[in-house]
Every structure is written in C-alpha cells, then in structure tokens.
C-alpha positions, 0 to 999 in steps of 0.5 A, a space after each residue: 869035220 869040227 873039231 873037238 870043243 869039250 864043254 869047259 868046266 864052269 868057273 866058280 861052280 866049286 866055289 859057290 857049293 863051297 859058300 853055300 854049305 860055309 865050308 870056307 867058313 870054317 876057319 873062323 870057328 877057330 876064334 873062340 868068341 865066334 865059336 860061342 855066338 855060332 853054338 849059341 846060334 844054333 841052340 837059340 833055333 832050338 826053342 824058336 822051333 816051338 814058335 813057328 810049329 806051335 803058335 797058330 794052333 796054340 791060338 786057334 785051339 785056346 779059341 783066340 778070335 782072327 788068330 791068324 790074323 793077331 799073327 801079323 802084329 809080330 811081322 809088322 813089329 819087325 819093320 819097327 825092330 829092323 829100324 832099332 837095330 842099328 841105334 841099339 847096337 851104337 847105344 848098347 853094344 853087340 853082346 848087349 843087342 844079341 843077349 836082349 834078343 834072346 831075353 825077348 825069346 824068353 818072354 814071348 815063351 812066358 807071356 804065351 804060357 801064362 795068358 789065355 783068350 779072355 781076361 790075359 788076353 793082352 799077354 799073348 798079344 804082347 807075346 806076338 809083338 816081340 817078334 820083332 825084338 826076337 828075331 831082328 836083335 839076334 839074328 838080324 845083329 847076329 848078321 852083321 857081326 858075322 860079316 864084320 868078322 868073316 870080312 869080304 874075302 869070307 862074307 857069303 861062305 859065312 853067311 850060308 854057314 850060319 844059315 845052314 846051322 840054325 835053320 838047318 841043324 837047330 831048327 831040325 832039332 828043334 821041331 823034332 823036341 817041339 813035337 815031343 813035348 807037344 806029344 807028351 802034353 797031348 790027350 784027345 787032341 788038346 794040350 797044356 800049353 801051360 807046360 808046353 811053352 815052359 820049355 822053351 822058355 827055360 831052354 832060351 833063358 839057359 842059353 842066354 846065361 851060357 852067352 852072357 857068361 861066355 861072349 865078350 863084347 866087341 866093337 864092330 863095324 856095323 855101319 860099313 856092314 850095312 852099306 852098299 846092300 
C-alpha cells in the first residue's frame, strides 16, 4: 500500500486572511495621529455615500441632458488629479493635501445643491469635475501615508484595514443615512435636492475641522512609497 501523505496545511494561508481584514494592522492605531487620519477615513466615506448612490439619479431626474455622459468629466479628472498628487504633497505637505481633498467633498456637495439644468448648469459640471481633487487628495494620499507609517513588514494587513473600514464600515453607514435623507425629501417620486445634498456637505465640512484640529503634519516619504509599484 501507499503510504499516508495527509494534505499539508498551506503556508501563508493564515497570514493573507489576517492582511485582508488588517488584523496586523491594528497596532498602529495605538499612534494617535494614525488613529485620527483612520476615524477620519471612515466618517469622510460617510458623505461620499450620498455620491455614489445619489448623482446619476439626481442629474437624470433635474433633466440634465447625457447625464451619464457629464459623469465621466469627474473620471478623466482623476488622471489629471493623480498627476497633482505627488507635487501638492512636496509643495504643501500631507495634512494640507488630505484637508483639501475633503474641502473638495465640501464643495462638490454645495455646487450640486445650488445648481440646476439650466442657467447653473455649469456649477453642477464643476461639481463632477472635483472628483479627482475628492478622491485622489484623500484617499490616493491617505494611501501613501499609510504605507509610510505601516512600513514593509505591515503595508498590505494596513492597506486592507483601511479598506475594510471605509468601503466597508463608512460606506455601509453612509448609504444607509443617504437612503434616510433621500426617503425623508421624497414625495411622489421627486426630491429636494436642494436639501439632500446639504447633508453631506455639512457632514464633510464637520469633519474636515475635526481633522484640521486634531491631525499634526508629518513629513513622509511618499517618494519611496510609490516606487517599485
């Protein structure tokens, strides 16, 4: 007969589950000014909520010609905003970076609340087009300054924490408020969406002073952090 040949266990298979849900990670919350950019993470997903499950049905139902269409000016702003990315945070810093990325939030939300189809047409434009500014001057940066602090020996299991916490936990919050607010300014299939996109951008601007207020600056080394991708 053969001899017995169990199944040997597979190597590493622990320690990827462990990256992905960033259990690893977690020592680097006891680092205040990580704890902050991590809570700030997670609340900022919270009002990006509203854009994602909002925007095209608030443009096709305001009667916004191509509105899919006009969508695509905020991803072809992200190629251009990529590109920014590494001489704002040479020129301006990490916290300065991140704080404008959620003024953008700010902004878009107000821009999209104030403009209409017609005569403000081009606010709403505006509004698509800092998408780039919204998502690669926070999250893009927020990227690099959490491999600059987990190092190599906690880069993925960081990665996947942060991941897991805002498109897991703040975008979970954040569409189940959206779909309040959106239910509350409802009637007959219509909505004010004056009012609805006031919330996010009074949610966003709250947290952009809780950050300015509480994140120090650091000088990281994005350059590194970027090479050999």
């Amino acid at each position: 007969t053969l001899p017995r040949t169990p199944p040997l266990p597979q190597r590493g298979q622990g320690s990827r589950l462990r990256q992905f849900l960033g259990v690893d990670a977690l020592v680097l919350l006891r680092e205040s000014n990580f704890l902050v950019f991590f809570l700030a993470s997670i609340l900022i997903c919270i009002p990006l909520a509203f854009y994602y499950q909002n925007a095209n049905q608030f443009l096709t139902e305001i009667q916004v010609a191509n509105a899919t269409g006009k969508q695509t000016i905020g991803q072809m702003s992200e190629v251009v905003f990529m590109l920014l990315v590494p001489v704002f945070l040479k020129t301006f810093g990490m916290k300065t970076t991140l704080l404008l990325g959620m003024l953008a939030w700010v902004c878009r939300y107000v821009l999209f609340a104030f403009g209409n189809a017609h005569e403000l047409a081009f606010l709403l434009i505006l509004g698509i087009a800092l998408h780039g500014a919204c998502y690669d001057f926070f999250f893009v940066s927020g990227q690099i300054y959490t491999d600059s602090k987990a190092g190599a020996r906690h880069k993925s299991a960081a990665q996947g924490l942060i991941t897991l916490a805002t498109y897991g936990v703040g975008m979970l919050v954040g569409f189940s408020v959206a779909g309040l607010i959106d239910d509350r300014y409802s009637l007959h299939g219509a909505h004010d969406w004056h009012s609805i996109w006031l919330y996010p951008a009074a949610f966003a601007a709250v947290v952009f002073v809780l950050f300015a207020g509480t994140f120090r600056n650091e000088t990281i080394a994005y350059a590194n952090q970027t090479s050999g991708d």
